[in-house]
N, CA, C and O atoms as a DFTB+ gen file, in Angstrom:
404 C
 N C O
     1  1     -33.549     -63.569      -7.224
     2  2     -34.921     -63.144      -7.122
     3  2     -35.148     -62.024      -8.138
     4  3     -34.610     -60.929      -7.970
     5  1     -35.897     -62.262      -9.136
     6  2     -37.105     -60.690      -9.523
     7  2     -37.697     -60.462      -9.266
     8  3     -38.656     -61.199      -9.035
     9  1     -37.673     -59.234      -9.068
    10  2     -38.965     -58.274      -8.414
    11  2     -39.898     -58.160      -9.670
    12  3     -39.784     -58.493     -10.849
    13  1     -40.726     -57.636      -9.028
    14  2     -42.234     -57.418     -10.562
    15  2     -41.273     -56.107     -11.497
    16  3     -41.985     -56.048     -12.500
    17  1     -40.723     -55.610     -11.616
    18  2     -40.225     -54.463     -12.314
    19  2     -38.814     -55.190     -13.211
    20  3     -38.008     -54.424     -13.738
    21  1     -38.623     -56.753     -13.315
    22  2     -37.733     -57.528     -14.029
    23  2     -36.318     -56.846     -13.800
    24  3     -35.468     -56.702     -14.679
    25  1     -36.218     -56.504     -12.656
    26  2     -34.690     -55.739     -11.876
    27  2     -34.784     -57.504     -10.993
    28  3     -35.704     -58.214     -10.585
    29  1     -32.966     -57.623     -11.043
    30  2     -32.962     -58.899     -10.166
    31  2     -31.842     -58.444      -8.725
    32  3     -30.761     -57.885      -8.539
    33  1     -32.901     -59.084      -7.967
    34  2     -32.113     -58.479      -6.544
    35  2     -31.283     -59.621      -5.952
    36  3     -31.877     -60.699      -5.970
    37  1     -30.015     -59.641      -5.417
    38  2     -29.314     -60.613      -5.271
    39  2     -29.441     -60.192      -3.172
    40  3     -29.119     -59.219      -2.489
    41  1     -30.009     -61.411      -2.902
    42  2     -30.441     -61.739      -1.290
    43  2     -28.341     -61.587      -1.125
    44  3     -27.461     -61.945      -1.908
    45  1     -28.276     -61.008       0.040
    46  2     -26.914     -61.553       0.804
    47  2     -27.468     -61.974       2.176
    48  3     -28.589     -61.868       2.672
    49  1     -26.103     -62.577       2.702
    50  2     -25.938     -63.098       4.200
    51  2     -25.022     -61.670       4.792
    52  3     -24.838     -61.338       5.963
    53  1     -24.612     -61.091       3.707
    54  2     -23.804     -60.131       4.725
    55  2     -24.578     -59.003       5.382
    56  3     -25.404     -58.319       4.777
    57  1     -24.198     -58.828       6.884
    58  2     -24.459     -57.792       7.153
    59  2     -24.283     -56.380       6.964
    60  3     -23.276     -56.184       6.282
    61  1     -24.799     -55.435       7.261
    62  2     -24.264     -54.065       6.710
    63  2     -24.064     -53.811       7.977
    64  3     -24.918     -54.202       8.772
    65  1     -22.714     -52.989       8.536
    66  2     -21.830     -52.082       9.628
    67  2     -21.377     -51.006       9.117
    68  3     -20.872     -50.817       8.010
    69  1     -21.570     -50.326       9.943
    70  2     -21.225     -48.660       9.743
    71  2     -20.196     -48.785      10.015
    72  3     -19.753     -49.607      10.816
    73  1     -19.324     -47.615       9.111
    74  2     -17.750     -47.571       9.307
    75  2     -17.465     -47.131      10.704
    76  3     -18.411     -47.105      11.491
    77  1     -16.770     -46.928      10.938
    78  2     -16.096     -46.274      12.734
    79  2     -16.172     -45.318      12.913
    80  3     -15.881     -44.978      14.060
    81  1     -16.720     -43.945      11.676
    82  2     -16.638     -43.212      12.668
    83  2     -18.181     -42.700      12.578
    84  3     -18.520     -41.526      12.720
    85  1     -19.335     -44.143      12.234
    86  2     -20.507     -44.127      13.003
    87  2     -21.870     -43.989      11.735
    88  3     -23.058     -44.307      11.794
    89  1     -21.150     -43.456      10.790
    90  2     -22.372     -42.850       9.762
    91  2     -21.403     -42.947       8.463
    92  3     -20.233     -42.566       8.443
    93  1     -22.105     -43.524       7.393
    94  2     -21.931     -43.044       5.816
    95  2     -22.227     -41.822       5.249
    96  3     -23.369     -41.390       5.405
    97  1     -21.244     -41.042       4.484
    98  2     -21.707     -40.021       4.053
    99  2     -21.446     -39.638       2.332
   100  3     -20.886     -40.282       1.445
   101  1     -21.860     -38.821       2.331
   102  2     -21.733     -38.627       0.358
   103  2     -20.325     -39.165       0.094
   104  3     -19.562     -39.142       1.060
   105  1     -19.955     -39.552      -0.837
   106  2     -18.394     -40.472      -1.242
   107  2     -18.010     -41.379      -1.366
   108  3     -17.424     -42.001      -2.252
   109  1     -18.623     -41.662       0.412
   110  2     -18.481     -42.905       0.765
   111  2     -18.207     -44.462       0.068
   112  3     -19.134     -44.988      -0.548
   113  1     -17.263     -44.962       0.163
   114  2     -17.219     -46.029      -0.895
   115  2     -17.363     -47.694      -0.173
   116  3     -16.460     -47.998       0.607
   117  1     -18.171     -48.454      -0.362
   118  2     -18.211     -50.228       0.472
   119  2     -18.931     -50.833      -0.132
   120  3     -19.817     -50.366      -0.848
   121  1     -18.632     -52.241       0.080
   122  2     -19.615     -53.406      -0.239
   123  2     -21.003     -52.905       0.598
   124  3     -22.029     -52.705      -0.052
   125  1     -20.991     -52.727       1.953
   126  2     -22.293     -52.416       2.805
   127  2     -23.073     -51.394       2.110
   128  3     -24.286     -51.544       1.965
   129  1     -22.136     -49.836       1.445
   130  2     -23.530     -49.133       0.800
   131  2     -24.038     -49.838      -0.504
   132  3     -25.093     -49.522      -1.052
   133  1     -23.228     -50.784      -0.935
   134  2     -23.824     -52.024      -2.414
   135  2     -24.862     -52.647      -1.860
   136  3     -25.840     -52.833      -2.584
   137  1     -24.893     -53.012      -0.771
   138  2     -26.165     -53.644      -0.215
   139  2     -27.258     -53.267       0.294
   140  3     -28.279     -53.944       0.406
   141  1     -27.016     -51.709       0.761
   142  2     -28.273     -50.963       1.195
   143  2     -28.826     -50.200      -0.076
   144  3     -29.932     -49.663      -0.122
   145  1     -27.973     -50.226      -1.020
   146  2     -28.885     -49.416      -2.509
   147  2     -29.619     -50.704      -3.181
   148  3     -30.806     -50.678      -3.506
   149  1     -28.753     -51.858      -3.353
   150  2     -30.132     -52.972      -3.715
   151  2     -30.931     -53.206      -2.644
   152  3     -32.028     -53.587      -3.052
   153  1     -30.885     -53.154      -1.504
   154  2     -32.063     -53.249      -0.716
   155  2     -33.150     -52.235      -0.828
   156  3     -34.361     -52.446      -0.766
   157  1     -32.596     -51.221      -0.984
   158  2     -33.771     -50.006      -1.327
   159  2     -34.135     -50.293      -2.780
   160  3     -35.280     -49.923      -3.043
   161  1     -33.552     -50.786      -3.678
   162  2     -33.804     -50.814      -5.058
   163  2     -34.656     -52.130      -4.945
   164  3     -35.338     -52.328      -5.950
   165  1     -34.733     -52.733      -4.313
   166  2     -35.531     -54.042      -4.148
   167  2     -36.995     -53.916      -3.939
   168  3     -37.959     -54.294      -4.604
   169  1     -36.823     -52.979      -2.309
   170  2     -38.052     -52.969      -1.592
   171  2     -38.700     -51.760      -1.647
   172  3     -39.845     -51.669      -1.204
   173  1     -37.944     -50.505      -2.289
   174  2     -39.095     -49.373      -2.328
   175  2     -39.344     -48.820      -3.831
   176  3     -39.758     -47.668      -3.954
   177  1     -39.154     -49.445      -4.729
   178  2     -38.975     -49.321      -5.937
   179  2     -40.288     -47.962      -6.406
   180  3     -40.388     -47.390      -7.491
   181  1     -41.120     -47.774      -5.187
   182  2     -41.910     -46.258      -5.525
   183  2     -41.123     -45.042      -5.692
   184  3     -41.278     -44.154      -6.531
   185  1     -40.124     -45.153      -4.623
   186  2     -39.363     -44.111      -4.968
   187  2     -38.878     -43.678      -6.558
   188  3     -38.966     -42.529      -6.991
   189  1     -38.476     -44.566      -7.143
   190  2     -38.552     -44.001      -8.865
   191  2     -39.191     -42.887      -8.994
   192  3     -38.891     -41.786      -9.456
   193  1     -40.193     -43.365      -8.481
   194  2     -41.537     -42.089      -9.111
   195  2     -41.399     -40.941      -8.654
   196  3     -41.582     -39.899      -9.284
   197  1     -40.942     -41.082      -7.105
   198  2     -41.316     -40.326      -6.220
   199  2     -40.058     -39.034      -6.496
   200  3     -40.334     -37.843      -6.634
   201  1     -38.869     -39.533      -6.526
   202  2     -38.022     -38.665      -6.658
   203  2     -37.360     -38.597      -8.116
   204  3     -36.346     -37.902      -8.183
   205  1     -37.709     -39.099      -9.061
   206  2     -37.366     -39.156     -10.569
   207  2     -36.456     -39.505     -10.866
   208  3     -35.967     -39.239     -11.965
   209  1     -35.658     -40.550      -9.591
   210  2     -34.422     -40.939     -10.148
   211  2     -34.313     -42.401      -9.873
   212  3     -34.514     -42.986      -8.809
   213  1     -33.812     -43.077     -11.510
   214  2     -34.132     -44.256     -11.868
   215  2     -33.219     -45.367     -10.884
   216  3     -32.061     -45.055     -10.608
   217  1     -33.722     -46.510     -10.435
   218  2     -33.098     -47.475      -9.728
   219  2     -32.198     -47.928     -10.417
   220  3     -31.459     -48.256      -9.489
   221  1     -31.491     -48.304     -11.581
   222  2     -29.894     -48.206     -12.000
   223  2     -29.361     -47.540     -11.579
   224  3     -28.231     -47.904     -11.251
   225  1     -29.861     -45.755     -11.211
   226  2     -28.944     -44.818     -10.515
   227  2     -28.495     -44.879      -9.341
   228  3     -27.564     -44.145      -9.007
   229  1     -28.940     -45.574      -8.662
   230  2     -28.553     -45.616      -7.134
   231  2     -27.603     -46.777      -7.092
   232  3     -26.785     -46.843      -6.175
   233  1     -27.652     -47.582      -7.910
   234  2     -26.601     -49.417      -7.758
   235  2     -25.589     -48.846      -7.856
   236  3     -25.238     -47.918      -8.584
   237  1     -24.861     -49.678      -6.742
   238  2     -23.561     -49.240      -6.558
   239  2     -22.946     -49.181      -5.080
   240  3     -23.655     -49.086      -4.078
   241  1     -21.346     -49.259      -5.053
   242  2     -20.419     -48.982      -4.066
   243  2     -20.662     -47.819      -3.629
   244  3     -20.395     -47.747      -2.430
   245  1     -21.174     -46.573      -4.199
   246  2     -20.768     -44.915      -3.829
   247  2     -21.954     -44.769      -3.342
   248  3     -23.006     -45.151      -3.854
   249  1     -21.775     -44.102      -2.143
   250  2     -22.911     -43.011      -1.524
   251  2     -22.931     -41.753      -2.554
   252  3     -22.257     -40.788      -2.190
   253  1     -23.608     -41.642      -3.775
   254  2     -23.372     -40.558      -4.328
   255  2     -24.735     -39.949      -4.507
   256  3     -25.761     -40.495      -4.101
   257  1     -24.699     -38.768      -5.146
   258  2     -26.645     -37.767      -5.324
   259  2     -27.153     -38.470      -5.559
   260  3     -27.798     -38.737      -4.544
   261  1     -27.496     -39.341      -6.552
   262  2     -28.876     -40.489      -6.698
   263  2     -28.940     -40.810      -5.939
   264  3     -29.806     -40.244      -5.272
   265  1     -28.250     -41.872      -5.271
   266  2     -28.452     -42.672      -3.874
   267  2     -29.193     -42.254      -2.730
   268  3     -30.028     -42.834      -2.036
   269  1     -28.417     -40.474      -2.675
   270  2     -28.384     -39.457      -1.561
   271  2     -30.270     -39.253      -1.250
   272  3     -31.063     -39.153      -0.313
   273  1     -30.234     -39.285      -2.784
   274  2     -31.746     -38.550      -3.357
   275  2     -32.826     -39.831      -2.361
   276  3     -33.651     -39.631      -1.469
   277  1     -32.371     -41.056      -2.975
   278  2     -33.780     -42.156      -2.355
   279  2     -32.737     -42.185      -0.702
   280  3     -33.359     -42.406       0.337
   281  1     -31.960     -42.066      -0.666
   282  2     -32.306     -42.334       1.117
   283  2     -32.790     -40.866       1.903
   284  3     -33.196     -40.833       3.064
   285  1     -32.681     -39.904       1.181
   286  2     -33.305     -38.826       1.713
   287  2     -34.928     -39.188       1.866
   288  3     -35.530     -38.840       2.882
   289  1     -35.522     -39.831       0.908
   290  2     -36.850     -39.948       0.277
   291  2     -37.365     -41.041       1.838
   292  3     -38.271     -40.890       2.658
   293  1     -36.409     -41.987       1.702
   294  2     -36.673     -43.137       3.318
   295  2     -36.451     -41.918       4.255
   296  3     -37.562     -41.702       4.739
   297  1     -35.728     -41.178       4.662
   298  2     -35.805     -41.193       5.846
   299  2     -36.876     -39.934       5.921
   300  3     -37.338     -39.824       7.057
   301  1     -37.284     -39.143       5.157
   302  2     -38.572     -38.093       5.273
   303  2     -39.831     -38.869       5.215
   304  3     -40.758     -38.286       5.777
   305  1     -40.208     -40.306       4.567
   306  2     -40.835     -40.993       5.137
   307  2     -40.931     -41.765       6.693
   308  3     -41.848     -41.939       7.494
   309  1     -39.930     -42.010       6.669
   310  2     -39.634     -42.559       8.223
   311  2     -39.595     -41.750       9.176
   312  3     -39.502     -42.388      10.225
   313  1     -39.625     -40.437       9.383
   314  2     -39.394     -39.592      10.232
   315  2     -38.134     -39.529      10.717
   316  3     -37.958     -39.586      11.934
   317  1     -37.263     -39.426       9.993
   318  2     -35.715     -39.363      10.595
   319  2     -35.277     -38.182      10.041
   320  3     -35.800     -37.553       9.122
   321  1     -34.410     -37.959      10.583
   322  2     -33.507     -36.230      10.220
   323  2     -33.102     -37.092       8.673
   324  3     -32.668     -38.221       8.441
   325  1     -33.562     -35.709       7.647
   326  2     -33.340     -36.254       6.369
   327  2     -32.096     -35.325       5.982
   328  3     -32.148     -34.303       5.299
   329  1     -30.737     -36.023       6.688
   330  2     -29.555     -35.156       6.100
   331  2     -28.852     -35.965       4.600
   332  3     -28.004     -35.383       3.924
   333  1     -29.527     -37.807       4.136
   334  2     -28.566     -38.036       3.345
   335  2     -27.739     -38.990       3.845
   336  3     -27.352     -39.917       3.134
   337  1     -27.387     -38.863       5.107
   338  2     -26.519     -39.759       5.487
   339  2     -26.914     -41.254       5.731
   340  3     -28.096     -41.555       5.566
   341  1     -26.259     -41.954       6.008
   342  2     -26.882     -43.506       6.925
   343  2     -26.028     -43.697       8.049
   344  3     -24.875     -44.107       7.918
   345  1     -26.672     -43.348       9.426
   346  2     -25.724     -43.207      10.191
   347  2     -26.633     -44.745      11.121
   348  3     -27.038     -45.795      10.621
   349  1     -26.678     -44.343      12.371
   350  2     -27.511     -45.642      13.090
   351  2     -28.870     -45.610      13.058
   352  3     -29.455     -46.666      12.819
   353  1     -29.636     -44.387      13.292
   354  2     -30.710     -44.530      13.184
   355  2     -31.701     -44.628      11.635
   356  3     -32.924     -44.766      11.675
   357  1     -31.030     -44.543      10.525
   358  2     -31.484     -45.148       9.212
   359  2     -30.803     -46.283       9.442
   360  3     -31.421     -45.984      10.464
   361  1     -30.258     -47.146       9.552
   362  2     -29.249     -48.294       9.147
   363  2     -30.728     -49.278      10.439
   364  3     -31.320     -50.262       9.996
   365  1     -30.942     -48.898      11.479
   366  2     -31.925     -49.117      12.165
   367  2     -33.360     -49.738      11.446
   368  3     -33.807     -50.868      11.253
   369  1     -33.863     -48.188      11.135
   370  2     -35.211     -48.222       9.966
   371  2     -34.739     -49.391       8.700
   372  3     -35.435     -50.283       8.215
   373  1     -33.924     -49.180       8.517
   374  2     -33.834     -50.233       7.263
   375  2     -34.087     -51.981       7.759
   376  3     -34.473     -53.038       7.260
   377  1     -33.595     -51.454       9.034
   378  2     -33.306     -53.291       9.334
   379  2     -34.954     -53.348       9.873
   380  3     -35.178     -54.558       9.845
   381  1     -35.744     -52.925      10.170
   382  2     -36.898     -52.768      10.531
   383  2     -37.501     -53.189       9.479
   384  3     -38.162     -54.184       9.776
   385  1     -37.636     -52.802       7.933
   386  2     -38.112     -53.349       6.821
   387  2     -37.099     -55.046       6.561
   388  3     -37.092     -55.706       5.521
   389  1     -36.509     -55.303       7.583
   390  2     -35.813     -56.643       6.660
   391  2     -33.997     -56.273       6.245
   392  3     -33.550     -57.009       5.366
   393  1     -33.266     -55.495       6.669
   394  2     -32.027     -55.322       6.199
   395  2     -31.525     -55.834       7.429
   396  3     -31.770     -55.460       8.576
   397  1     -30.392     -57.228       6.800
   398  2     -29.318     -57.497       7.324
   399  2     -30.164     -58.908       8.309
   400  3     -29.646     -59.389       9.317
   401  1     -31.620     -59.408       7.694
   402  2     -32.164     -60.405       8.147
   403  2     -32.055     -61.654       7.725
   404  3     -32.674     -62.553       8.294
C-alpha cells in the first residue's frame, strides 16, 4: 500500500505483544516496535509537522528519541500519561485506530 505522501506501508498479520515485563521503553529493540512505528508512520503522518521529526526517523526496530517524540505526540493527543513509553494503555489506543486488526 501507498499512502498519499508516496511512503509504502507494508499491512502485517502480526500482532504486536508487549514484552513481559508489560511496557516498551526507550532501547527497546523488536519486530512489534517495527510495526507500531509503520503503523504510526502510516496513519498519523501529521505528526511530521507537528513534532518536526521526519517519518524515516521513527522506522525501525528501536524505541529510540524520534520514535519517543511521535508516540509522545499520540498519547498527549489521546489523553494518556505522555511518558514515551508503550505500555497497555497506548498499545490499547493504537488498536482502537486499527493496530493488530
Amino acid at each position: 500500500m501507498v499512502n498519499n505522501m508516496n511512503y509504502i506501508i507494508y499491512p502485517t498479520k502480526d500482532k504486536v505483544k508487549l514484552p513481559s515485563r508489560g511496557y516498551f521503553t526507550k532501547g527497546d529493540s523488536s519486530k512489534d516496535i517495527a510495526i507500531i512505528s509503520t503503523f504510526l508512520a502510516g496513519n498519523f503522518m501529521g505528526y511530521e509537522t507537528k513534532t518536526k521529526v521526519k517519518i524515516d526517523d521513527i522506522l525501525g526496530e528501536v524505541l529510540g528519541n524520534n520514535l519517543i517524540v511521535w508516540i509522545k505526540q499520540f498519547q498527549k493527543n489521546n489523553n494518556l500519561e505522555v511518558d514515551g513509553n508503550i505500555g497497555p494503555k497506548t498499545l490499547a489506543k493504537l488498536e482502537e485506530y486499527g493496530l493488530n486488526k
